[in-house]
N, C-alpha and C positions, 0 to 999 in steps of 0.2 A: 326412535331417533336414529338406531343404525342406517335403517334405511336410508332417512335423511342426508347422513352425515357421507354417506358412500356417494350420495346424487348428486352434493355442493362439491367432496373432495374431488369428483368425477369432473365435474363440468370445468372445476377451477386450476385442474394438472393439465386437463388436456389445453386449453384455452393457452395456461403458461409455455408447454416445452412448446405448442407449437411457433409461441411468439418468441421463443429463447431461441429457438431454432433459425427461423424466419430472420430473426436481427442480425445479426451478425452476419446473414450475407448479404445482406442490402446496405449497411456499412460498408462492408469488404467491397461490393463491386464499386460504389462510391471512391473510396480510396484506389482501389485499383483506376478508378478513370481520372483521378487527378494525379496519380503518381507514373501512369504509365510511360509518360513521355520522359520523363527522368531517367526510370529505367532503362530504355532501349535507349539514352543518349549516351549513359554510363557502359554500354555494352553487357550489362547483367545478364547472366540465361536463361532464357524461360524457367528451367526445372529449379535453380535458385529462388526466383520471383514466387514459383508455385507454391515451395515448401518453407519458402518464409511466411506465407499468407495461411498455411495451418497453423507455423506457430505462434500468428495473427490472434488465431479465434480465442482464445482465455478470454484475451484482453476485451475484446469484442462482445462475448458470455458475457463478463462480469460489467459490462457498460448496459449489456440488455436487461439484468436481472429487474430492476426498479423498477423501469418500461414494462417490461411482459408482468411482472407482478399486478400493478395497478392495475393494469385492462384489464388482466383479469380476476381480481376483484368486482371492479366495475362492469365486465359483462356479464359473470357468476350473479353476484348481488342483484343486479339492475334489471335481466332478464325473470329473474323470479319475482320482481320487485312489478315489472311489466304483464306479467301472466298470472300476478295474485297468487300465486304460491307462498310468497312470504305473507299476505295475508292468512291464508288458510291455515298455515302454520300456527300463526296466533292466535285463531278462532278455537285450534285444536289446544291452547294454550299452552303454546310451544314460545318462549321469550325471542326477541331479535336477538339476545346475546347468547343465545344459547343455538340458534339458529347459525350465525355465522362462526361459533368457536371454531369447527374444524377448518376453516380458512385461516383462520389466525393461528392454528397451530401449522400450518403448512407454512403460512408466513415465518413461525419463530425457525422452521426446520432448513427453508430454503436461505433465512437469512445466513446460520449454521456453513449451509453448502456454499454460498458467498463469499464465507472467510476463506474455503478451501480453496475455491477459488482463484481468489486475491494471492493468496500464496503461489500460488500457480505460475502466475500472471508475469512476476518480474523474470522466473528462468526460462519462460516461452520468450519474452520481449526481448530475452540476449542470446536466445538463441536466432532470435531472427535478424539482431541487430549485426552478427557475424556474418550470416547470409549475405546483409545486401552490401556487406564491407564496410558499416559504419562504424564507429568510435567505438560501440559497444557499451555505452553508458559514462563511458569517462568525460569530463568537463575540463580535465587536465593532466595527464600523467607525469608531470614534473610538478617539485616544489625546489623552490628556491631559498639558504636560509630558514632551515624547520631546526625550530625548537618547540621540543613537544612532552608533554608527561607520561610517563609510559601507567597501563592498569596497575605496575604493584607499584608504583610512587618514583620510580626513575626519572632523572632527566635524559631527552635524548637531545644531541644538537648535532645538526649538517649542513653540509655547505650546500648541497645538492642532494636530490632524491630524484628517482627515475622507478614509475610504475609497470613502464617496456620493460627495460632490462633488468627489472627488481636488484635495484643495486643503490647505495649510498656512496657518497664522499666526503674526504674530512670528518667522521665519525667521533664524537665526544657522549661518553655513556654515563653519567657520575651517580653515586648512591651513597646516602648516608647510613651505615647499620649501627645504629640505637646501641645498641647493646656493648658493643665494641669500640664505641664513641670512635667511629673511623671515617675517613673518607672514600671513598674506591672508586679511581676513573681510569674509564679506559678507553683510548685514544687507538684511532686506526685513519690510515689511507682510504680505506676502500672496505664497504659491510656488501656482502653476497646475501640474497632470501632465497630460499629451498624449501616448500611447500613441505617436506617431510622433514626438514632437519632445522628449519628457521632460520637464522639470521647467522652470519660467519662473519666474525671480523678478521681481518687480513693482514699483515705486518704493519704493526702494533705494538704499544706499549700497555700496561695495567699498573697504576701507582696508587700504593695504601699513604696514607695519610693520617696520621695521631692527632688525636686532641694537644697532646703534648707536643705537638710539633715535628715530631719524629715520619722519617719518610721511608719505604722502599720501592723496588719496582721492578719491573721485568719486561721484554723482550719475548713479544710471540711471532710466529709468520703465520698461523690461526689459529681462532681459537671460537667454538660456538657457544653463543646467549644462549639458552634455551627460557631462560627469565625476560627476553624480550619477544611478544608472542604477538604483537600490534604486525600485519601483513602492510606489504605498500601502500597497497590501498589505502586500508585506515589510516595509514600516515598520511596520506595527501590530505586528510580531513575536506574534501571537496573531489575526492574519487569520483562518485557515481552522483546520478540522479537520484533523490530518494524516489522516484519511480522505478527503479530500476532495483532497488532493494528489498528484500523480505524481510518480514515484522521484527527477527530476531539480530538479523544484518543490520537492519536499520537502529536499534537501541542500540546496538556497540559503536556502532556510528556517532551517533548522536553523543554517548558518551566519551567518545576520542576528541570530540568536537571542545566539549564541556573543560575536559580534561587540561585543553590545548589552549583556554581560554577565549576560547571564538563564541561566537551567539548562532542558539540552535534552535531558535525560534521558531523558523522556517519549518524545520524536518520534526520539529516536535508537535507541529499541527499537523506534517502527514501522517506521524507514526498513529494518533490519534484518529485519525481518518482512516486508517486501514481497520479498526473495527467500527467505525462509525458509519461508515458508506455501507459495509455487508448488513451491519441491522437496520439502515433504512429502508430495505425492503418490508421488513415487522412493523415499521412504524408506520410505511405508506400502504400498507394490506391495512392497518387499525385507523388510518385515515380515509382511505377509499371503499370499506364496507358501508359505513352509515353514509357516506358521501352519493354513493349509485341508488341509494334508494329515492336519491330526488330527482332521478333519470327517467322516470315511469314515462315521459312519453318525449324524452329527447333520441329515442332510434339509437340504430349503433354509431351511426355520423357523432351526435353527441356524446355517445360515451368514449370514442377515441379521442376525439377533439380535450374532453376533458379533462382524461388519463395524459395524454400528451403533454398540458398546459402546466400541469399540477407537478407532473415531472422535472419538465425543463425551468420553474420555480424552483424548484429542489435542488438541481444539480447546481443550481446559479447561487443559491445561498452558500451550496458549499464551499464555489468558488470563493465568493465574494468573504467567507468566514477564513479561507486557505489564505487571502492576501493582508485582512486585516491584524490575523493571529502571527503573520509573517513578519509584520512591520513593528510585533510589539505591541502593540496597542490595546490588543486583549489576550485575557492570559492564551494559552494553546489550544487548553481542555476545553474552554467555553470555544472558544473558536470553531473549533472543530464538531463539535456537542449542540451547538445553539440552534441548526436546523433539525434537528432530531426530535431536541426539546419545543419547537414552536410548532414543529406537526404534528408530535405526541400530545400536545396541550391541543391542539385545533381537532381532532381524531377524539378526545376525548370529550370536549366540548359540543360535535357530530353524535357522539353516541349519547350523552345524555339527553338531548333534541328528538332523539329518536322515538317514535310511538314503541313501546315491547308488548 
């Protein structure tokens, strides 16, 4: 069976990088021909335009992955399936599942490499989103009137927040410590953010406050939170795109959101997508193995046509799972999960159809 397993892992890598390769730039020039007029109308530089479009290609890879997967599945499977090899196999008393294992272990590996991927993907997308001088993922860098729950239990409230000039106004910070049955707020003009030192509040007051009624306070011109650790960002709770987020940005996200009392319905069906999408390639290799064997004499016309159809059904579910799990309607998990689970059930019910 080595030999075997080196002739299917052989035919089914080369068939993939060449299609992983190949996508992405037949994408890219596509984009480049609908985008180019914009460009040169914006005055952009070529060498901008150039080195935004490498840090294009992630995103690009990780849209191919599903694509070049399937086909080659299907033209692995399908050509041995055409040349009686996967017969001979069996006569030798070699099983179909045991025939395709080494594809589905390349499926579980590449799916793997997809998550890395996907992580990838949002600091190439802002890197390029600087290049062409766009927003950079932001949807708003002001908030007007934030009041918000800080991670360790604070209330924060402002009049204004600014994502540019990471600065607050009218600043109210109040906390109740248990223990001391107190109140403690602290009131400022004007909060500064400094990526190495956090958050400064600026002339100021800080007033304790007794169960008993009892009051004092004080008088700063600064003074730094180090207990408020939430960046601008997470304060606007509608920062970025969750496209533009990575797996663990996006949870503190989502949790700011929670926090803040807003509905994270939405980002809770991508954050679930960001490992749902990378194992659908395992799931459409365990769907399009037993699937190519019914190829025997549809050519390779048929098996692209098929790979392709089976594909853009996939990615339409997810869609269509990403808007319904957004509106509420269904919980996230299933949202997000339900194309996986209808191809892993249909992929399953292919291989048990299967002659072995």
């Amino acid at each position: 069976m080595k030999i075997l397993d080196r002739y299917l892992s052989r035919q089914f890598l080369a068939t993939f990088i060449l299609l992983v390769t190949a996508l992405p730039f037949l994408f890219l020039i596509t984009d480049l021909t609908d985008q180019l007029d914009n460009y040169i109308a914006r005055g952009l530089p070529a060498r901008a335009i150039a080195i935004s479009y490498i840090y294009y290609i992630p995103q690009l890879v990780f849209w191919g992955f599903p694509i070049a997967a399937l086909i080659a599945t299907v033209f692995t499977i399908g050509n041995m399936t055409r040349h009686q090899e996967i017969a001979a196999a069996k006569a030798g008393g070699v099983s179909f599942y045991r025939i395709v294992a080494p594809v589905l272990l390349l499926g579980g590996i590449l799916s793997v490499a997809a998550i890395g991927v996907g992580e990838l993907v949002p600091v190439a997308n802002q890197k390029r989103s600087e290049l062409l001088e766009s927003d950079g993922g932001y949807v708003n860098p002001f908030r007007m009137n934030l009041v918000f729950r800080t991670e360790d239990g604070r209330t924060l409230a402002a009049n204004r927040l600014s994502a540019e000039s990471n600065e607050m106004q009218n600043v109210v910070l109040e906390n109740r410590v248990a223990a001391d049955s107190m109140w403690i707020s602290s009131a400022a003009g004007l909060a500064r953010w400094n990526p190495e030192e956090g958050w400064t509040l600026e002339e100021g007051y800080q007033r304790w406050v007794e169960d008993s009624g009892e009051e004092s306070s004080l008088h700063f011109s600064s003074m730094q939170v180090p207990h408020l650790r939430e960046t601008p960002e997470e304060l606007l709770t509608t920062s970025k795109e969750a496209e533009a987020m990575r797996y663990r940005e996006l949870e503190r996200f989502i949790d700011t959101i929670e926090r803040s009392g807003g509905d994270s319905s939405e980002f809770r069906v991508y954050l679930a997508q960001k490992l749902a999408l990378p194992l659908a390639v395992l799931v459409i290799v365990l769907f399009g193995a037993p699937l190519a064997t019914s190829s025997e004499r549809g050519g390779t016309a048929f098996g692209v046509g098929i790979s392709l159809a089976v594909t853009m059904v996939y990615l339409m579910l997810f869609q269509v799972g990403e808007a319904i799990g957004a509106s509420g309607a269904i919980h996230p998990l299933v949202a997000a999960w339900s194309p996986n689970v209808l191809f892993l059930v249909s992929g399953a019910f292919l291989f048990w159809r299967v002659r072995t």
